[in-house]
N, C-alpha and C positions, 0 to 999 in steps of 0.2 A: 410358492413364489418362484418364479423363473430365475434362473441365474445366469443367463443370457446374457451378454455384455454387448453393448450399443453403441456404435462410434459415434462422439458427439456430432450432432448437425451444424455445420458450421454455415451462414448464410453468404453468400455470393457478396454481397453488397455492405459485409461488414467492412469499416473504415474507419473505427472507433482507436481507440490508445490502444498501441501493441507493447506486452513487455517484453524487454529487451535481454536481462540478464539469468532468467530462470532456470535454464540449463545449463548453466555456467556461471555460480556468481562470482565476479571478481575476488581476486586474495585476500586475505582480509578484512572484506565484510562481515564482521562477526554479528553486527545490528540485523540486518536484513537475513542473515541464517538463522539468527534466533527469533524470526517475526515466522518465518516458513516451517520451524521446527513446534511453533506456536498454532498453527495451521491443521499441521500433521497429528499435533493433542488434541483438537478437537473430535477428532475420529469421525470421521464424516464418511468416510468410504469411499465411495466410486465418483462422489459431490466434490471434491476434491482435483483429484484429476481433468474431470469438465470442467471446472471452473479455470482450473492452470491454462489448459487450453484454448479456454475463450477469450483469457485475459492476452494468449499471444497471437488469437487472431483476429485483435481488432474489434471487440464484440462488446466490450465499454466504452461507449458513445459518446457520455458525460462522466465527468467526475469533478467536485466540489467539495474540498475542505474548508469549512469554517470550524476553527478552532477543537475540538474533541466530537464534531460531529461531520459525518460524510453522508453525500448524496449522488448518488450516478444511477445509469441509466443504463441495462445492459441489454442487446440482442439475444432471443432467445429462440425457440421455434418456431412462435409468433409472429406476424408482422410489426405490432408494436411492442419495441423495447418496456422493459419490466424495470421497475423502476426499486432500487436498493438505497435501504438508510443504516444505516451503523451510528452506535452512540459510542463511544470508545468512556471506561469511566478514568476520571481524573488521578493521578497520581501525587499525593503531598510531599514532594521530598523534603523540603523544607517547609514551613510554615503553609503559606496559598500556595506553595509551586513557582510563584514568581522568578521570573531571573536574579533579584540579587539575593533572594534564598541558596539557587541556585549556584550562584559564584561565590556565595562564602564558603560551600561547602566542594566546590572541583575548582575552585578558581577562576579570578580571568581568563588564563591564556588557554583554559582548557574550554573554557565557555567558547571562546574567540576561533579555536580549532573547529569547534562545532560549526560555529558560523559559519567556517572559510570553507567548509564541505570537507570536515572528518572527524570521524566519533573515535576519540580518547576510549582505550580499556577502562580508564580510568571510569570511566559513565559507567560502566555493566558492574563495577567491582561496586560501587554507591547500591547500585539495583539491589545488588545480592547483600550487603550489608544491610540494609534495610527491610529484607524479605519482603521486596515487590518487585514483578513483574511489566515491562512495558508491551509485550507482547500482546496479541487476542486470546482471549480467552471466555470458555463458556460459562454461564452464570456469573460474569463480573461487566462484559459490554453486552450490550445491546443490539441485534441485528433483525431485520425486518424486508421482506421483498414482498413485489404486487402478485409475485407468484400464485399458483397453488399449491406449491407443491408442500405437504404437511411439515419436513424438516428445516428446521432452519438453525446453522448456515443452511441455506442450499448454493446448487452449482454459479448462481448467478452473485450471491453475495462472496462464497470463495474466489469467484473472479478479482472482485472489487479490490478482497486483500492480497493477493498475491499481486495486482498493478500495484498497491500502495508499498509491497515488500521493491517491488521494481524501483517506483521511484525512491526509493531511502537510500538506494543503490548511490545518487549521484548529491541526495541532500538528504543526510544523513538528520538534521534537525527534524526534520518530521516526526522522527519518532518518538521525541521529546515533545511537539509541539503537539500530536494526538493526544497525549496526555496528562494536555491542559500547564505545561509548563512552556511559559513565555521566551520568546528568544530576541525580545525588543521590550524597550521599556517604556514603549505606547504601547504596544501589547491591549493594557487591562484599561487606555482612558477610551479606545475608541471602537466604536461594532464592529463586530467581527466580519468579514468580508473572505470572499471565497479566496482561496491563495493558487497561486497557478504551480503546477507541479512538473518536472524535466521530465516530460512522458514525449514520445514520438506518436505522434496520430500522423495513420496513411494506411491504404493497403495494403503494403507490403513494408517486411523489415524495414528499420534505419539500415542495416550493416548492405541488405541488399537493393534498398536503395544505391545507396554512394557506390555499390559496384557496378548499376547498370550504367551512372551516369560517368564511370571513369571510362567504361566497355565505351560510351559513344566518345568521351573524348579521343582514346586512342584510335579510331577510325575514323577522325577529321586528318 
């Protein structure tokens, strides 16, 4: 087997979701470090790093959560995008998972912190007491691409998680709501519907977006 190393192909025309905090995760994100350290257990190798890559240049086109199941679309060497499902499996913290299992056990204002965009230590100390994991992990979800390629994750499904470690960055609920625990208490009466996530889709950066566009202001 060659040990060649291959810099991933990245396509001209991708315009898909760029992640934004990969290289830098904000202070504090303890949630979104433990989904990428969750990643890195997988041992996927060199699938890994292609996949970091592609998630920051725009190369997941679609991405769709309903409820503990994901579906996107990712550019590959192909001309048509490969299409990726993840089943993430459900987590019982309390009884079904439901939210007011949930709040008997971290409270209102910690549930409500959730809400407002911030995960309480308080949520990981519950995890570890209970010796469950919210992270990926192999042989407990499910992951699946149109690929060929025999290993799976592969580069195109590591993509997918390392956008969804991106977006938990700014709604930290995700990553309770992957695993089937509710964060509304319609939640469990009504079908599950794709949820929109704080991802930036464009060709290039958010951060350098907003600096091309300051560059033209100061030259009016």
């Amino acid at each position: 087997m060659s040990k060649k190393r291959y810099a991933p192909r990245i396509p001209r025309n991708a315009s898909g979701f760029r992640a934004q905090y990969l290289k830098a995760l904000p202070r504090g994100a303890w949630w979104a470090k433990g989904w990428l350290r969750g990643i890195e257990k997988m041992r996927i190798g060199a699938r890994a790093g292609r996949g970091k890559v592609y998630a920051e240049h725009g190369q997941v086109t679609s991405l769709a959560v309903m409820g503990t199941h994901v579906e996107a679309t990712v550019l590959g060497a192909r001309p048509d995008p490969y299409v990726v499902k993840i089943d993430f499996a459900p987590l019982a913290i309390g009884g079904d998972g439901s939210l007011v299992n949930v709040r008997e056990q971290l409270g209102n204002m910690t549930v409500g912190r959730i809400l407002a965009g911030e995960m309480p230590t308080s949520v990981e100390e519950l995890f570890s007491k209970k010796g469950l994991s919210p992270y990926p992990e192999l042989g407990v979800d499910r992951f699946w691409c149109s690929c060929p390629d025999w290993s799976k994750p592969c580069k195109h499904i590591a993509a997918v998680l390392y956008l969804l470690a991106d977006a938990m960055v700014r709604d930290p609920s995700l990553l309770l709501r992957l695993r089937g625990i509710s964060m509304t208490d319609s939640d469990g009466d009504r079908p599950l519907e794709p949820v929109t996530l704080p991802l930036w889709k464009g060709s290039e950066k958010l951060e350098d977006f907003i600096a091309r566009i300051n560059r033209r202001v100061q030259r009016r």
